[in-house]
mmJSON file of the N, C-alpha and C atoms, coordinates in Angstrom:
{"data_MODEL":{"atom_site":{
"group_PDB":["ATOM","ATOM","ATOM","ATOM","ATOM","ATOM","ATOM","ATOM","ATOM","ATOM","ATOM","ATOM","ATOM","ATOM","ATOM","ATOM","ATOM","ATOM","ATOM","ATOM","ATOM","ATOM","ATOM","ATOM","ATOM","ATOM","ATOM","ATOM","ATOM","ATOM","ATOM","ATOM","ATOM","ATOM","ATOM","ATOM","ATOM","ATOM","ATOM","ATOM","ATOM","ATOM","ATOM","ATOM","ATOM","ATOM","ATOM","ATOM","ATOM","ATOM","ATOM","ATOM","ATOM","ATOM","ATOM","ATOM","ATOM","ATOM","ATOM","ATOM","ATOM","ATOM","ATOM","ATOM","ATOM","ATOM","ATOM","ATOM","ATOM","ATOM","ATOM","ATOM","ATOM","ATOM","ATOM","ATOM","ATOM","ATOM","ATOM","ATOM","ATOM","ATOM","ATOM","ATOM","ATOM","ATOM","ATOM","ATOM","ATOM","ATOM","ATOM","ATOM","ATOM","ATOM","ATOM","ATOM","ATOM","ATOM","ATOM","ATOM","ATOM","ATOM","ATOM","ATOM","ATOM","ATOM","ATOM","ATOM","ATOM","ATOM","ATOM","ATOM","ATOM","ATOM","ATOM","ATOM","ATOM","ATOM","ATOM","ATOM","ATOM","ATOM","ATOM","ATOM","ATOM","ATOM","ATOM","ATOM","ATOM","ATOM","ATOM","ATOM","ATOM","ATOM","ATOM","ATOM","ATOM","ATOM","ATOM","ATOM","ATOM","ATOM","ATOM","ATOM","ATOM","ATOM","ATOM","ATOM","ATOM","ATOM","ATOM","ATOM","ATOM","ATOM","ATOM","ATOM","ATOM","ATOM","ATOM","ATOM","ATOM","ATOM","ATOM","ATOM","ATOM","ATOM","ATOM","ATOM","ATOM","ATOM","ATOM","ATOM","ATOM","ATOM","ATOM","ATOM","ATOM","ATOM","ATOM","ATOM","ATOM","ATOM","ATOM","ATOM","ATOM","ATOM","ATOM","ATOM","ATOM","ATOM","ATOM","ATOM","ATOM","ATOM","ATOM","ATOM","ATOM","ATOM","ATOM","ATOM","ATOM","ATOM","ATOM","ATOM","ATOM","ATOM","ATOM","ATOM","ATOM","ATOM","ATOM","ATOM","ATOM","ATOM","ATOM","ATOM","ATOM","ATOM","ATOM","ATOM","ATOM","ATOM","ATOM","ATOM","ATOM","ATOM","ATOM","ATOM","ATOM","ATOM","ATOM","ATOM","ATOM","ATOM"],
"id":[1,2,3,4,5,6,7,8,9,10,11,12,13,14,15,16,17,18,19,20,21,22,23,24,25,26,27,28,29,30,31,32,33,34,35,36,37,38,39,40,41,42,43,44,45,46,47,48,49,50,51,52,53,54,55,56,57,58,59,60,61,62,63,64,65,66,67,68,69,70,71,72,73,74,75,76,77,78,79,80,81,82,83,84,85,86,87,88,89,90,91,92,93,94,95,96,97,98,99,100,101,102,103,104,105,106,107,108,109,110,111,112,113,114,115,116,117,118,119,120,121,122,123,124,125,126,127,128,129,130,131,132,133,134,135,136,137,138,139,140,141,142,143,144,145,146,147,148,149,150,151,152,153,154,155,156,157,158,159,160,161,162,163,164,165,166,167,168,169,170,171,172,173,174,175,176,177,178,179,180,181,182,183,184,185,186,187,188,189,190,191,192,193,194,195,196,197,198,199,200,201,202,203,204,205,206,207,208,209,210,211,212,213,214,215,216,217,218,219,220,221,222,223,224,225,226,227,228,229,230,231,232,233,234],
"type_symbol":["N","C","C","N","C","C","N","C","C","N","C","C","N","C","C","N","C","C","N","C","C","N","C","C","N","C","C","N","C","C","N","C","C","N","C","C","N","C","C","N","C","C","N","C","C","N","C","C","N","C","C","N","C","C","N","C","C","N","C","C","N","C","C","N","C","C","N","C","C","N","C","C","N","C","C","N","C","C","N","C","C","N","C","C","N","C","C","N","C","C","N","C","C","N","C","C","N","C","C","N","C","C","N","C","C","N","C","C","N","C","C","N","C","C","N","C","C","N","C","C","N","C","C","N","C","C","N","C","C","N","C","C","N","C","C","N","C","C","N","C","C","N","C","C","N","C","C","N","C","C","N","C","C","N","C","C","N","C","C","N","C","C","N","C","C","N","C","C","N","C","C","N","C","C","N","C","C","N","C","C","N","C","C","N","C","C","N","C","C","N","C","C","N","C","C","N","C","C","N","C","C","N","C","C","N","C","C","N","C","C","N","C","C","N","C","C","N","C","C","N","C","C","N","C","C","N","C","C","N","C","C","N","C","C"],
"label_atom_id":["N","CA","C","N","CA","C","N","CA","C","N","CA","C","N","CA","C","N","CA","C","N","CA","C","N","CA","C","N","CA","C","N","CA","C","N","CA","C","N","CA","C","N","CA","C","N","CA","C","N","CA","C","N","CA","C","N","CA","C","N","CA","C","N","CA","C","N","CA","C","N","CA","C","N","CA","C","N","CA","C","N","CA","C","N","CA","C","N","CA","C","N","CA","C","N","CA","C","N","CA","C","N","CA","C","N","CA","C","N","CA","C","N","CA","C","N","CA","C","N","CA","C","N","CA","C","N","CA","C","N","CA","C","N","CA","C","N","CA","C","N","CA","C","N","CA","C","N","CA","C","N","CA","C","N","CA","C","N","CA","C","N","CA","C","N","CA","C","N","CA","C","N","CA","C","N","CA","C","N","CA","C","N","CA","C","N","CA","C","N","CA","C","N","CA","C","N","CA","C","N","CA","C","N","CA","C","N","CA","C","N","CA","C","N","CA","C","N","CA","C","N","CA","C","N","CA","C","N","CA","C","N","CA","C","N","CA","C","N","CA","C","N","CA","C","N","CA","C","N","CA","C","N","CA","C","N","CA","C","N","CA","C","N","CA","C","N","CA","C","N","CA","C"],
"label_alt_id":[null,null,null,null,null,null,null,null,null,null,null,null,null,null,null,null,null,null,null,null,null,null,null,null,null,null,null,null,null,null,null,null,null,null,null,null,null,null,null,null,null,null,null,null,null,null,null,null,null,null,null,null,null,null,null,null,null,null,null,null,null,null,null,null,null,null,null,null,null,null,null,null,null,null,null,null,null,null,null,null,null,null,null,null,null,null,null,null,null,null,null,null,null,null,null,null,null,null,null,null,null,null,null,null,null,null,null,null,null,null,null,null,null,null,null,null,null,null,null,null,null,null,null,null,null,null,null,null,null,null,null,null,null,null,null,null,null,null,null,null,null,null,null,null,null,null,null,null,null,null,null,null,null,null,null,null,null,null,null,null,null,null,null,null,null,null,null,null,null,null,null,null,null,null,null,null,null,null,null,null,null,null,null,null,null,null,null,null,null,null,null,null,null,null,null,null,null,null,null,null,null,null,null,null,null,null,null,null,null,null,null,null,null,null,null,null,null,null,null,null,null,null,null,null,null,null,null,null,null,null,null,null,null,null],
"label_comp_id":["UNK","UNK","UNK","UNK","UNK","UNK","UNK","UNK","UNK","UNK","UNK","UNK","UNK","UNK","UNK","UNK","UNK","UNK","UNK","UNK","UNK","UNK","UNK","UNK","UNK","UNK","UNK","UNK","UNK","UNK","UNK","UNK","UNK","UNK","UNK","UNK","UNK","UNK","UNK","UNK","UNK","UNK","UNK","UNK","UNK","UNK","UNK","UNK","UNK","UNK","UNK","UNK","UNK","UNK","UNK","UNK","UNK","UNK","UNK","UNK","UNK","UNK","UNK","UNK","UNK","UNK","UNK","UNK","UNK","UNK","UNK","UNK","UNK","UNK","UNK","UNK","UNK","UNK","UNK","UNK","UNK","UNK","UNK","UNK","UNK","UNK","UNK","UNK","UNK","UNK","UNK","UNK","UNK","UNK","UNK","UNK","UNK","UNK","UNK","UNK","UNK","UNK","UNK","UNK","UNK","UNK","UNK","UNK","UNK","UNK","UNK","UNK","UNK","UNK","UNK","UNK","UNK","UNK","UNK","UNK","UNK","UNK","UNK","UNK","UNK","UNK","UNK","UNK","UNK","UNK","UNK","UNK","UNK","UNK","UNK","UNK","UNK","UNK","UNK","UNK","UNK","UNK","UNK","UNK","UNK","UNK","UNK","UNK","UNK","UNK","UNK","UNK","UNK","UNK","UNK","UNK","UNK","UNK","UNK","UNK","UNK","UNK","UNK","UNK","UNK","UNK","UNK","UNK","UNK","UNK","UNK","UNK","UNK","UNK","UNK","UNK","UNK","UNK","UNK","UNK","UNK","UNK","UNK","UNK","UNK","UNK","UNK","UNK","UNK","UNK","UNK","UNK","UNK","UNK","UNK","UNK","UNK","UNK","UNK","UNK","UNK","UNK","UNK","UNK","UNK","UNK","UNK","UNK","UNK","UNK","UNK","UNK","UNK","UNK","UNK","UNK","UNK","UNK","UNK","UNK","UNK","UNK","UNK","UNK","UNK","UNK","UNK","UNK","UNK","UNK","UNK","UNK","UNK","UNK"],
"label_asym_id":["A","A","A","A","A","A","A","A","A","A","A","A","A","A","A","A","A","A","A","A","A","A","A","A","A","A","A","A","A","A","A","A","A","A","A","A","A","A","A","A","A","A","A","A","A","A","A","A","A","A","A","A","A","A","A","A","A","A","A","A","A","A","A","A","A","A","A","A","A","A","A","A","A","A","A","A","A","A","A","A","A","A","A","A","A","A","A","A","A","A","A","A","A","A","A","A","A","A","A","A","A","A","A","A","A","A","A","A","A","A","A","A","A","A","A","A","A","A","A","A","A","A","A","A","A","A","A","A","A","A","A","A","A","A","A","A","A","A","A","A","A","A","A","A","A","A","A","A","A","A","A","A","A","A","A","A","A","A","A","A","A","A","A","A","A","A","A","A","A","A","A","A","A","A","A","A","A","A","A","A","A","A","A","A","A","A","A","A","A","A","A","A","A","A","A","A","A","A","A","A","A","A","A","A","A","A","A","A","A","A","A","A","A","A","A","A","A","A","A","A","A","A","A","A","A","A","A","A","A","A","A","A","A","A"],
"label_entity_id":["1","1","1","1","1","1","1","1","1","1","1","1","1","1","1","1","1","1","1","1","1","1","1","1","1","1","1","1","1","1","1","1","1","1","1","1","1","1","1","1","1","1","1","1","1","1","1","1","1","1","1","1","1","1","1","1","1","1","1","1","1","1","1","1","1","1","1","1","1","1","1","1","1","1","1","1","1","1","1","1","1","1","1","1","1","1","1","1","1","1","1","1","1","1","1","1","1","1","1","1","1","1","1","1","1","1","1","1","1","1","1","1","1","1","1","1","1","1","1","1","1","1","1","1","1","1","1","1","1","1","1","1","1","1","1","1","1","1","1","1","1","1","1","1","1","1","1","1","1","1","1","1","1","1","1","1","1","1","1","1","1","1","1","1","1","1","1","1","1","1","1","1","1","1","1","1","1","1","1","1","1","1","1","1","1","1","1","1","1","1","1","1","1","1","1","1","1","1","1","1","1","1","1","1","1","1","1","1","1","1","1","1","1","1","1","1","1","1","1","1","1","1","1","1","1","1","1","1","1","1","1","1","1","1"],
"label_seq_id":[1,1,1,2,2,2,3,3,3,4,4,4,5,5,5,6,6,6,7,7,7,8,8,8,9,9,9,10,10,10,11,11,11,12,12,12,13,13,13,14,14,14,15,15,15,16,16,16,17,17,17,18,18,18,19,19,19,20,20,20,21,21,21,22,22,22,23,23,23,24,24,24,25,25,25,26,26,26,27,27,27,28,28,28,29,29,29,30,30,30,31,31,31,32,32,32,33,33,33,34,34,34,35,35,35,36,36,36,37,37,37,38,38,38,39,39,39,40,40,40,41,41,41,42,42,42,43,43,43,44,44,44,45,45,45,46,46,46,47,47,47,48,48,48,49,49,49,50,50,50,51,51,51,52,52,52,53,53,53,54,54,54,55,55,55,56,56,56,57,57,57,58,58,58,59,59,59,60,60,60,61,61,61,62,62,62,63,63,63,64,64,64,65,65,65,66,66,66,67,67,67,68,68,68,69,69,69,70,70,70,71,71,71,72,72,72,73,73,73,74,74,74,75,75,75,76,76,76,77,77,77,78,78,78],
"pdbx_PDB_ins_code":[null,null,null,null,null,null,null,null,null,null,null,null,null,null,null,null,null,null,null,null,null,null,null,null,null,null,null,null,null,null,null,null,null,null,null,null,null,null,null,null,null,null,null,null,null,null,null,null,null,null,null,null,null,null,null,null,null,null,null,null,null,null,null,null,null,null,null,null,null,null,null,null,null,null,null,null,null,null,null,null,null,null,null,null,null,null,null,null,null,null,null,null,null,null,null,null,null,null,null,null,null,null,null,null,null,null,null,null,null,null,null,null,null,null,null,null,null,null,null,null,null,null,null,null,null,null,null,null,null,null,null,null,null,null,null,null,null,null,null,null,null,null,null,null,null,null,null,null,null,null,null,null,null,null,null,null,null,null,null,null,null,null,null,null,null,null,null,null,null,null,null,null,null,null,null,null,null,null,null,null,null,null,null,null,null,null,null,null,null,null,null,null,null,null,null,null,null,null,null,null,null,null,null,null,null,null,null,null,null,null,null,null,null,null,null,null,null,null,null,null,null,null,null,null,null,null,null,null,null,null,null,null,null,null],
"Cartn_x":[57.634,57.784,59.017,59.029,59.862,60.695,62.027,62.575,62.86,63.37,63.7,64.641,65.244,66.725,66.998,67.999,68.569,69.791,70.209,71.303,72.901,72.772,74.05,74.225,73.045,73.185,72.822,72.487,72.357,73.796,74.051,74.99,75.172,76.922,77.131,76.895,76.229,76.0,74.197,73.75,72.663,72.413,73.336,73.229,73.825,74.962,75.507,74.049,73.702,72.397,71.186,71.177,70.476,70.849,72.315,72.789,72.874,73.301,73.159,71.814,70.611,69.488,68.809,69.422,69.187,69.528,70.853,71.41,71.117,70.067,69.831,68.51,67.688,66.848,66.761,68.076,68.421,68.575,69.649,70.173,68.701,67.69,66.849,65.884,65.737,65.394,66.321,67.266,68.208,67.835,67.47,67.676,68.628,69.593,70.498,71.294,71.629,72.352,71.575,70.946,69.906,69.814,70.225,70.111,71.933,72.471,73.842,74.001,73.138,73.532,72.176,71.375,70.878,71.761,72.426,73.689,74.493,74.938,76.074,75.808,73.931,73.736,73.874,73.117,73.102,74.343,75.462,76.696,77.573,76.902,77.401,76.481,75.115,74.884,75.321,75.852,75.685,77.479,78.278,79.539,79.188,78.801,78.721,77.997,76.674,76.54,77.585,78.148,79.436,80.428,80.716,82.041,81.425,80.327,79.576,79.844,79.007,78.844,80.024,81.348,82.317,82.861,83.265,83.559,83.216,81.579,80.597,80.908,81.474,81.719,82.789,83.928,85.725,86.297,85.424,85.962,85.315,84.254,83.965,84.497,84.536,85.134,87.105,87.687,88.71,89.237,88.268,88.136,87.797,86.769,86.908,87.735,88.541,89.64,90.947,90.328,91.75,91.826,90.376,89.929,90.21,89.608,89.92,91.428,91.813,93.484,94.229,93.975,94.667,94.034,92.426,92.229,93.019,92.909,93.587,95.204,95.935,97.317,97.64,96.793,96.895,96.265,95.943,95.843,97.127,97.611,98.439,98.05,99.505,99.221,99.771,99.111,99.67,100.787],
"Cartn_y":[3.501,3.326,4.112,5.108,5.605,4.716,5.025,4.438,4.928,4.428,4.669,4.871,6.345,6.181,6.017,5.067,4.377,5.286,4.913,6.149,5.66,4.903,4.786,5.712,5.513,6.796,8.238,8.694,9.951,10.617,11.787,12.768,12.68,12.541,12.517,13.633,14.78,15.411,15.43,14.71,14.286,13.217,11.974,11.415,11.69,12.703,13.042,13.711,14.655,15.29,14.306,13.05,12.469,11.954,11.189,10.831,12.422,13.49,14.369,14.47,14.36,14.185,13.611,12.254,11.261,11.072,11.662,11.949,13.162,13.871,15.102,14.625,13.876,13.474,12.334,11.625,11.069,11.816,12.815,13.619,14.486,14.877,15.292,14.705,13.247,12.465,11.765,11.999,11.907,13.207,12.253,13.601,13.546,12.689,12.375,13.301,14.502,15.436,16.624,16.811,17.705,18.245,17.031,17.184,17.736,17.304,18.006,19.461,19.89,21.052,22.161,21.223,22.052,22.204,20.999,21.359,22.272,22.437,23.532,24.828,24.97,26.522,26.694,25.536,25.972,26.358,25.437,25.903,27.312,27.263,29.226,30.349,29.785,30.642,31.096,29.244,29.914,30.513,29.882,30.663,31.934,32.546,34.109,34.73,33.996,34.762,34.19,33.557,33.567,34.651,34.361,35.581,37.238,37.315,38.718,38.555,37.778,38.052,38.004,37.983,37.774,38.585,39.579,40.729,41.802,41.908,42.541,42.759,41.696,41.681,41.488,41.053,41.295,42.463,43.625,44.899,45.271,44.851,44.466,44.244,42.338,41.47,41.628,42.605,42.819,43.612,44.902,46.023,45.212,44.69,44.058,43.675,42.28,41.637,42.68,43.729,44.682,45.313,45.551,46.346,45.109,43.949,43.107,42.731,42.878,42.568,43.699,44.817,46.188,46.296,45.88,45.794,44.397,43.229,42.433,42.936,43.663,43.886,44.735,45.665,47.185,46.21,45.472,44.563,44.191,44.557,43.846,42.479,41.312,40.012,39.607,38.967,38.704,38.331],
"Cartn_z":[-0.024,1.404,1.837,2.489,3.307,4.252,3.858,4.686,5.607,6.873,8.576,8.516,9.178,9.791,10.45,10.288,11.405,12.348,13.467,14.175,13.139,12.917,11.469,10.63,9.882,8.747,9.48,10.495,11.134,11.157,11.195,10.893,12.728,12.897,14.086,15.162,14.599,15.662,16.312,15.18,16.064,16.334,17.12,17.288,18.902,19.076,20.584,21.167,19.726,20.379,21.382,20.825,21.448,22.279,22.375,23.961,24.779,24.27,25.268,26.019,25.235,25.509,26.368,26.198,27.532,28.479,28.269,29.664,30.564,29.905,30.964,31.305,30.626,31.071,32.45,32.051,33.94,34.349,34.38,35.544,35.953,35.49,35.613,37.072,36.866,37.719,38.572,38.887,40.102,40.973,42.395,42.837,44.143,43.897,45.443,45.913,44.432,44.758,45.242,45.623,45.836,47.558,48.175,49.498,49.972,49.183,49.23,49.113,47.952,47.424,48.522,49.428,50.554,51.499,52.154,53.042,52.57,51.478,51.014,51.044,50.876,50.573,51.703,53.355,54.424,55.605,54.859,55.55,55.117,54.088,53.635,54.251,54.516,54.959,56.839,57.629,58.214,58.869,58.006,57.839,57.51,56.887,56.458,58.163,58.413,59.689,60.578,61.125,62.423,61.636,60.507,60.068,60.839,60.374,60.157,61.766,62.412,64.116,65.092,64.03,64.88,64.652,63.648,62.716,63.681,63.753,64.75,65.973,66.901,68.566,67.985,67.098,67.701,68.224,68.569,68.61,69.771,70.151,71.305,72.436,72.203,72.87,72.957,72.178,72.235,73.349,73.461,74.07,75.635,75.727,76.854,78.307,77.128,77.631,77.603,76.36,77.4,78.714,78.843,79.884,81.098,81.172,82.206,82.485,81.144,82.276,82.316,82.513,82.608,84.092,84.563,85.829,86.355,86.064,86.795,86.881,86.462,86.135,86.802,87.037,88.789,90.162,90.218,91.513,92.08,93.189,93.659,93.906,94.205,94.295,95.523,96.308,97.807,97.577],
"occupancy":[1.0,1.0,1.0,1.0,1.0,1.0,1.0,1.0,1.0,1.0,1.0,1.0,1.0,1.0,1.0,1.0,1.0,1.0,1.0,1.0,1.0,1.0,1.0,1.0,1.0,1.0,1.0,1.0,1.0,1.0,1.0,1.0,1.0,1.0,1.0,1.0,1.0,1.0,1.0,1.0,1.0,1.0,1.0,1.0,1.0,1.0,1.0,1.0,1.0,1.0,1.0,1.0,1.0,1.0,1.0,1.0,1.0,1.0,1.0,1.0,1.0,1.0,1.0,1.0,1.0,1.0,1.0,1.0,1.0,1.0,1.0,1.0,1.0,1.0,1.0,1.0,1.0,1.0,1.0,1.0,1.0,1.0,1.0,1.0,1.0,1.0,1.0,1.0,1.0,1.0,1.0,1.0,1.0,1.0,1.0,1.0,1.0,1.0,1.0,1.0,1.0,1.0,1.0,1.0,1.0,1.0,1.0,1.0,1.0,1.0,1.0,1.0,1.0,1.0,1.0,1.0,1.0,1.0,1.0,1.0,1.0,1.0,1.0,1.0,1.0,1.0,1.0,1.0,1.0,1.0,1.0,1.0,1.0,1.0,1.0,1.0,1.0,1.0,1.0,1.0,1.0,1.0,1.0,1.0,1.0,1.0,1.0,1.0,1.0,1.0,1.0,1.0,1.0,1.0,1.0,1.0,1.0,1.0,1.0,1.0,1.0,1.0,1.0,1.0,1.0,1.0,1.0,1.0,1.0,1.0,1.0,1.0,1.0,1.0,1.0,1.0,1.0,1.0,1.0,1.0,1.0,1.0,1.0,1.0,1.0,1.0,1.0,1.0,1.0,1.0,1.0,1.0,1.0,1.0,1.0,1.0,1.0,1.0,1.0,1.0,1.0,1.0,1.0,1.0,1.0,1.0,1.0,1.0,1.0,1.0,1.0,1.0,1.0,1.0,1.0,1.0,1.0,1.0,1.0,1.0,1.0,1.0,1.0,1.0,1.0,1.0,1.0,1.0,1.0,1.0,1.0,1.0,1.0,1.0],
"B_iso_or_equiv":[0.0,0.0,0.0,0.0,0.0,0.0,0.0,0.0,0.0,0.0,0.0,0.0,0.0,0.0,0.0,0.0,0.0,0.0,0.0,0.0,0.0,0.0,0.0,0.0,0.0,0.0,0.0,0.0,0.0,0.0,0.0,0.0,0.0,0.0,0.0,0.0,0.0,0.0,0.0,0.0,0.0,0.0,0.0,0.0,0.0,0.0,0.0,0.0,0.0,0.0,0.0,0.0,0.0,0.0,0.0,0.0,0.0,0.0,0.0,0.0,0.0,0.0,0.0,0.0,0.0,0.0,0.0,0.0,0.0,0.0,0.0,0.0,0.0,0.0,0.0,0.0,0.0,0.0,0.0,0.0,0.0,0.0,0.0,0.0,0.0,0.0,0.0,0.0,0.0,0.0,0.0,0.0,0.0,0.0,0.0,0.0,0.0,0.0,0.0,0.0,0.0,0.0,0.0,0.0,0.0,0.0,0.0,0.0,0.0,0.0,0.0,0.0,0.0,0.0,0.0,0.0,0.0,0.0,0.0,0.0,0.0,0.0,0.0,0.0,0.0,0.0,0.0,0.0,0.0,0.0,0.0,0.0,0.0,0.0,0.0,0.0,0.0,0.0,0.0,0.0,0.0,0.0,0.0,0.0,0.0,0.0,0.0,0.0,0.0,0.0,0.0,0.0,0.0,0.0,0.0,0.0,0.0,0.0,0.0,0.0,0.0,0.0,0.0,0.0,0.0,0.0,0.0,0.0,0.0,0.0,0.0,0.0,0.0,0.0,0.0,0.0,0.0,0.0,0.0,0.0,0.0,0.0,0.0,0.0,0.0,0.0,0.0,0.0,0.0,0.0,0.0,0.0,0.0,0.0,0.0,0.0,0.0,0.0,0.0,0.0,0.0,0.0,0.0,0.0,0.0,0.0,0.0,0.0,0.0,0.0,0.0,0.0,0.0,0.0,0.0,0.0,0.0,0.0,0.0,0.0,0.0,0.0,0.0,0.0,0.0,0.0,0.0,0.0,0.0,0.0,0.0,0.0,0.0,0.0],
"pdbx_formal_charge":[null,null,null,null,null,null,null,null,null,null,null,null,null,null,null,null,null,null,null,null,null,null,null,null,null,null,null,null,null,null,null,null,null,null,null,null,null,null,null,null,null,null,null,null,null,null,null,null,null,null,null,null,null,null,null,null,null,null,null,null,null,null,null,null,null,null,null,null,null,null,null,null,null,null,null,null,null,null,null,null,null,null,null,null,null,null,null,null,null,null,null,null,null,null,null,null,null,null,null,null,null,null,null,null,null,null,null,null,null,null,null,null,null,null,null,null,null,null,null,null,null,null,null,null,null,null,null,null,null,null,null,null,null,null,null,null,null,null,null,null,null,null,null,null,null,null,null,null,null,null,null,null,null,null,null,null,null,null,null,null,null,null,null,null,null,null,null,null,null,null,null,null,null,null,null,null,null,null,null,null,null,null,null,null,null,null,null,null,null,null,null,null,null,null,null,null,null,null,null,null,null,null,null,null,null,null,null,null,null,null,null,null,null,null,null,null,null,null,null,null,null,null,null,null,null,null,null,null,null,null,null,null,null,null],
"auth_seq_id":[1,1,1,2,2,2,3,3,3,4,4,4,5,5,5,6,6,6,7,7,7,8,8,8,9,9,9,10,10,10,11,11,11,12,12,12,13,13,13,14,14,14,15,15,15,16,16,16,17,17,17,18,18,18,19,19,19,20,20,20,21,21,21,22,22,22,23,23,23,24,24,24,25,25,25,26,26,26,27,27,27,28,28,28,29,29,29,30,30,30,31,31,31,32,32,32,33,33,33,34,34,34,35,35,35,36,36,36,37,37,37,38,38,38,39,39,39,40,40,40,41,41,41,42,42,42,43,43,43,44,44,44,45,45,45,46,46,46,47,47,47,48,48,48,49,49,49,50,50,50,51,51,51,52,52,52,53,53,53,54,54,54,55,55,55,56,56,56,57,57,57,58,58,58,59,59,59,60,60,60,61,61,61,62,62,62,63,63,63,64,64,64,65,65,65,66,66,66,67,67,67,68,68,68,69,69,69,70,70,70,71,71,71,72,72,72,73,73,73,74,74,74,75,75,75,76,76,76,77,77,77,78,78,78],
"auth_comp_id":["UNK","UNK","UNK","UNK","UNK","UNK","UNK","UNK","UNK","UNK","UNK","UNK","UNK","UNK","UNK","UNK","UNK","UNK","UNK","UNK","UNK","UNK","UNK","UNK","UNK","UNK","UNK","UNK","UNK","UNK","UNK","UNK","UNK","UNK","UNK","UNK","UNK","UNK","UNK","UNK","UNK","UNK","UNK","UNK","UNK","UNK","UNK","UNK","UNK","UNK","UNK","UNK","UNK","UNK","UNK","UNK","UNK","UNK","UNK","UNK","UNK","UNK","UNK","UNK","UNK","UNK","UNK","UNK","UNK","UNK","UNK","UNK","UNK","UNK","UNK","UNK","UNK","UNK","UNK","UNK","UNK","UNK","UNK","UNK","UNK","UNK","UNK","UNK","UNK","UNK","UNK","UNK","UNK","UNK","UNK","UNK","UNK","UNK","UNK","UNK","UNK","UNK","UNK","UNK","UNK","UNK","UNK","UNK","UNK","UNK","UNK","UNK","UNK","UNK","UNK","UNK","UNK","UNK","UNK","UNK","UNK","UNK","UNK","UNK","UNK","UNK","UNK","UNK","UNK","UNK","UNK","UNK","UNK","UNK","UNK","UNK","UNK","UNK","UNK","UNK","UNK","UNK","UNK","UNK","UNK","UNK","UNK","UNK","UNK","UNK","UNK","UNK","UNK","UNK","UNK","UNK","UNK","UNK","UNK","UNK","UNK","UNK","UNK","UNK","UNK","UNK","UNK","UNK","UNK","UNK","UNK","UNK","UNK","UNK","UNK","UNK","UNK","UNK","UNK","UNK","UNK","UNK","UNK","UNK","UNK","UNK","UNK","UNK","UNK","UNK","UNK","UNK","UNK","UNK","UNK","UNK","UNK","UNK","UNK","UNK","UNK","UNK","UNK","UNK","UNK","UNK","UNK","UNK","UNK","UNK","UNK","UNK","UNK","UNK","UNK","UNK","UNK","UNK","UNK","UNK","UNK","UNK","UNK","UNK","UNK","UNK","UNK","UNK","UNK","UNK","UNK","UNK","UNK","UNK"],
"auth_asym_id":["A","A","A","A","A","A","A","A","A","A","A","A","A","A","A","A","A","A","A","A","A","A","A","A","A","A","A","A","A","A","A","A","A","A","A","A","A","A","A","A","A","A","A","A","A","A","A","A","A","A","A","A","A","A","A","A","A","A","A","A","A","A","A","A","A","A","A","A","A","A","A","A","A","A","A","A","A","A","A","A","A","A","A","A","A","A","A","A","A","A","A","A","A","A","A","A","A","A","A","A","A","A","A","A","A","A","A","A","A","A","A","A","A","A","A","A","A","A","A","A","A","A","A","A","A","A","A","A","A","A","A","A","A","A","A","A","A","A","A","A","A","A","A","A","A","A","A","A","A","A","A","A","A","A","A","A","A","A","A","A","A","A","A","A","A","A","A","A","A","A","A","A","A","A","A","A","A","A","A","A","A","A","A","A","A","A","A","A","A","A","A","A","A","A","A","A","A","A","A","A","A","A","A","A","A","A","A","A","A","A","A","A","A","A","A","A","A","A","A","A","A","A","A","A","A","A","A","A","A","A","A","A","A","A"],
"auth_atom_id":["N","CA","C","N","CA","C","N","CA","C","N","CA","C","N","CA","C","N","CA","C","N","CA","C","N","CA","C","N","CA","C","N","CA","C","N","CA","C","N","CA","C","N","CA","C","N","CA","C","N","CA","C","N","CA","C","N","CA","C","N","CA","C","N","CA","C","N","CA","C","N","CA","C","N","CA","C","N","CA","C","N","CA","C","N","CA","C","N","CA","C","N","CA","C","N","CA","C","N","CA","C","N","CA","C","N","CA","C","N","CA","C","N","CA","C","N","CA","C","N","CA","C","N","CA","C","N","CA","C","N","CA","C","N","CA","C","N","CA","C","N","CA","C","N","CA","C","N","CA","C","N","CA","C","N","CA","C","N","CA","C","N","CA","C","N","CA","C","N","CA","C","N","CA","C","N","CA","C","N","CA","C","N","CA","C","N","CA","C","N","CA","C","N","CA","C","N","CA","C","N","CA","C","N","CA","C","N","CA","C","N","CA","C","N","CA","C","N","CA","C","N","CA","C","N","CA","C","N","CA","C","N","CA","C","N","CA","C","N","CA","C","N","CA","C","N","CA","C","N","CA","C","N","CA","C","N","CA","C","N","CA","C","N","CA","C","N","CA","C","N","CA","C"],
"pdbx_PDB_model_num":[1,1,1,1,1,1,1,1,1,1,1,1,1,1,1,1,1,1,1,1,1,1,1,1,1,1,1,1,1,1,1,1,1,1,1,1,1,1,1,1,1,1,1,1,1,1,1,1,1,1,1,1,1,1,1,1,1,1,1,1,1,1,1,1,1,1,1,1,1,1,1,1,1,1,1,1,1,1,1,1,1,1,1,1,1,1,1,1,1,1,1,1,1,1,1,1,1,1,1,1,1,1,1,1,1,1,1,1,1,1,1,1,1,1,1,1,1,1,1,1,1,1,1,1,1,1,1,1,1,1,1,1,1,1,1,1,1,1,1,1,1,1,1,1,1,1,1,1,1,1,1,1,1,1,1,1,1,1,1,1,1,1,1,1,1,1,1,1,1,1,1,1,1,1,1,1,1,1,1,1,1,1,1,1,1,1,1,1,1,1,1,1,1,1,1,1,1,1,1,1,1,1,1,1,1,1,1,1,1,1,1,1,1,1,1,1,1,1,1,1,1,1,1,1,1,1,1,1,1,1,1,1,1,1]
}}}
């Protein structure tokens, strides 16, 4: 009769092997983090577009407001 091994006599690295094991097998079936890591991709993405769209019109919108107060600034003021 063959005997059973027990996790006693198992050589300690397969015995982490198997808690490592089980524990990816929860983390596997968790999925609470999941909806986090959608908010995160979605706030990078949409930081990257305001950076980009502001990058885009600061040179613009700079040029502008120079132009408007170089006209408001030759107005005389009652």
């Amino acid at each position: 009769m063959a005997a059973a091994l027990s996790l006693s006599k198992m050589p300690f690295f397969s015995y982490q092997r198997i808690i490592m094991l089980k524990f990816m097998k929860v983390l596997s079936l968790d999925n609470r983090g999941v909806s986090a890591l959608e908010y995160a991709i979605l706030a990078g993405i949409l930081i990257v577009v305001i950076v980009g769209g502001v990058t885009a019109l600061g040179v613009d919108v700079t040029a502008l407001f120079e132009k408007a107060g170089a006209a408001l600034g030759r107005q005389s003021t009652p």
